[in-house]
C-alpha positions in Angstrom: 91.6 97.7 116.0 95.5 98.4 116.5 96.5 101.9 116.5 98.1 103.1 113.2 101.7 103.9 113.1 102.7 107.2 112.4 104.0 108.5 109.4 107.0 108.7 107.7 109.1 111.2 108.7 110.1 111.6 104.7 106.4 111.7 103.8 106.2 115.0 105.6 108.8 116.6 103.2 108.5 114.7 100.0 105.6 112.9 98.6 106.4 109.3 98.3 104.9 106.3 95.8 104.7 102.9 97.5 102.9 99.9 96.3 103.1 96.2 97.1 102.1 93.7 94.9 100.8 89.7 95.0 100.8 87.5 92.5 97.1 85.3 92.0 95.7 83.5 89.4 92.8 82.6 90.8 91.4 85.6 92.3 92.7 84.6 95.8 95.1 87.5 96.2 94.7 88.9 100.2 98.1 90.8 99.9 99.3 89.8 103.5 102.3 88.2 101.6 102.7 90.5 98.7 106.0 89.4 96.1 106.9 92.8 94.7 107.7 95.8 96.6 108.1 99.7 94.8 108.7 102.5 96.5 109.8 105.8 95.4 110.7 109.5 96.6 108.6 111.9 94.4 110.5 114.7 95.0 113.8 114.0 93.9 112.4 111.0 91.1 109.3 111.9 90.1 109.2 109.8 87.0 109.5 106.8 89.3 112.8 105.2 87.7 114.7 104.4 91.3 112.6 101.6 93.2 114.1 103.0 96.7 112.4 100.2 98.7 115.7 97.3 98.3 117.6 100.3 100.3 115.8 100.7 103.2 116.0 99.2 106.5 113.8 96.8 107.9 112.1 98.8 110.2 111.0 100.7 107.3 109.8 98.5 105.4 107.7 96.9 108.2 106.0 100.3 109.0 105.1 100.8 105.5 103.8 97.1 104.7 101.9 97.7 108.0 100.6 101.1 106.8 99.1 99.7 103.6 98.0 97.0 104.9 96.0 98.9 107.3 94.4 100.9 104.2 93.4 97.6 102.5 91.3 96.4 105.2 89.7 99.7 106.6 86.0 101.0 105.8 84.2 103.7 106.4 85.6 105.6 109.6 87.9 103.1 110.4 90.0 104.9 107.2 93.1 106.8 107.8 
């Protein structure tokens, strides 16, 4: 298994909210294309109302799709 990236250099100073969502109507939902991103900064919205995630860069958003998707598919120790 690939190492995991490290975290966010934000997540260190402000909690953080991300989420990514897929669509499925038939239970078939893996979320390795997900159609709904949210993320938000905790400390300075912390009654969620500024989806930051359209304002980040793309590096960003890579590293965080690859973090969650890295606690979807753990178990056990394999868990961050």
């Amino acid at each position: 298994m690939a190492s995991l990236p490290p975290p966010l250099p934000s997540s260190s100073h402000h909690p953080l909210a991300d989420a990514e969502y897929e669509t499925s109507t038939d239970g078939s939902a893996t979320w390795a294309n997900p159609t709904h991103f949210e993320y938000y900064e905790m400390g300075s919205d912390p009654w969620q109302l500024k989806n930051a995630y359209t304002g980040m860069n793309v590096t960003t958003r890579g590293h965080l799709h690859t973090t969650v998707q890295s606690w979807l598919h753990c178990s056990g120790s394999t868990c961050p």
